[in-house]
N, C-alpha and C positions, 0 to 999 in steps of 0.2 A: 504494500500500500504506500501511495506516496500521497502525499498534501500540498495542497497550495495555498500557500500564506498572504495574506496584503498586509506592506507594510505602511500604516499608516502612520503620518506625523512630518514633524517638519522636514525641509529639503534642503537644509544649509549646511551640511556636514554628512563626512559619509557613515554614520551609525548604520546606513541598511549593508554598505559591504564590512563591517565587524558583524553584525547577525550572519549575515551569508556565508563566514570564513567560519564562526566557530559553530555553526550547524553541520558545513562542511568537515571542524574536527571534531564532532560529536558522531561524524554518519546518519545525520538525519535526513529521512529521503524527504526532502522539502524543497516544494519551486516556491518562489518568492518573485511578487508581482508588487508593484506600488502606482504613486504619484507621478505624474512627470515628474522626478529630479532635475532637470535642466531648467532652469529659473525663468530666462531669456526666451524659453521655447513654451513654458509655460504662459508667461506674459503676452506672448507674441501671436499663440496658436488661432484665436479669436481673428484677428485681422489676419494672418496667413490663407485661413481660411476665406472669411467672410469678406473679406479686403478692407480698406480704408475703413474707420470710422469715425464718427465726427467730433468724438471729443475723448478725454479721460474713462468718463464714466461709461459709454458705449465702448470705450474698448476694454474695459475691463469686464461688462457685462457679457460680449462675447467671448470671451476669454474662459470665462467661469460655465457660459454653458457647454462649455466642449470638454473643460477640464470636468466638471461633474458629470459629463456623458461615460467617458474614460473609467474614470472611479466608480462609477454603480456598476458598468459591465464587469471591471476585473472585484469589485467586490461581487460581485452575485457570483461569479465563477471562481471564488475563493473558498476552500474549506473551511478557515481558519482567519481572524483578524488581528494583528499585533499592533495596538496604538501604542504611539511613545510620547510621552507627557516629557517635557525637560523644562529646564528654567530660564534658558537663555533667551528664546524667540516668544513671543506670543502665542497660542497654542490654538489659535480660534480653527483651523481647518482641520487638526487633529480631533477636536473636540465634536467639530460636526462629521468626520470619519466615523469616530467613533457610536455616535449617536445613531447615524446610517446602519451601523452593521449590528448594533443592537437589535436596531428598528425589526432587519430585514433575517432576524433570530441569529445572525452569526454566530458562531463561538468565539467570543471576545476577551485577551487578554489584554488589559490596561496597565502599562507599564509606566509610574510615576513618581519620583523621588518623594521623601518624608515632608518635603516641604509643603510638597502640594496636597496634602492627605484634605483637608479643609474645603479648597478651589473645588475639589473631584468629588467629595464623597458621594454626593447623588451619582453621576455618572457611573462610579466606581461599584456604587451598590447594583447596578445593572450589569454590567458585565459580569461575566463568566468567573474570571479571575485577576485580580490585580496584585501586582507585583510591584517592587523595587529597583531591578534590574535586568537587561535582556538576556545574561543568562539565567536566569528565575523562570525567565517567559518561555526561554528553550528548554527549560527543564520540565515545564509543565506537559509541552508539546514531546517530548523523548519520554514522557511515562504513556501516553497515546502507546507507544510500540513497545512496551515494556511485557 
């Protein structure tokens, strides 16, 4: 059996290749699917597509409808949800990730430092399982095959 994960959460650092590397040395048979990571292509996808638009907020609206086209399909063809809460960036897109894969019964693990126990606890209380750190979250997913 293998699994496909989305990782949810922010895209300003590469936390989703340390998940991939130590999934890879734990042998977990896991595909791992996300967000656009490319920031510039994220921003941009909206008028790549659609072309011009005529101000900020039009381009940013199309932008978000392609970017959430993206994320409901690889979340619905996800086994598994991995949100990662951190402290450095605002959390608003992980937060509605997460909310999504709630929504749509995922099995959700919420991965968020002590600081934020407060910020999340509602969310937290909906998910599957919340954790502290990603290998917590990989270790939840490697008793799956246990």
């Amino acid at each position: 059996m293998k699994l496909t994960v989305y990782l949810a959460g922010q895209i300003h650092d590469d936390w989703r290749e340390q998940v991939n590397h130590k999934a890879k040395e734990k042998n977990l048979p896991l595909t791992f699917v996300a967000p656009q990571t490319n920031h510039d292509r994220s921003d941009d996808v909206g008028e790549d597509i659609l072309g011009k638009q005529p101000g900020d907020v039009y381009r940013d609206d199309a932008a978000s409808s392609v970017n959430n086209f993206r994320t409901q399909v690889l979340m619905q063809k996800s086994d598994v949800v991995i949100a990662l809460f951190g402290e450095k960036y605002k959390q608003w897109n992980t937060a509605m990730d997460a909310s999504a894969a709630i929504t749509m019964n995922k099995p959700t693990i919420i991965v968020r430092p002590e600081s934020l126990v407060h910020p999340l606890k509602e969310l937290s209380n909906k998910a599957n399982v919340t954790v502290e750190t990603v290998d917590q979250a990989l270790d939840v997913l490697n008793y799956i095959f246990e």
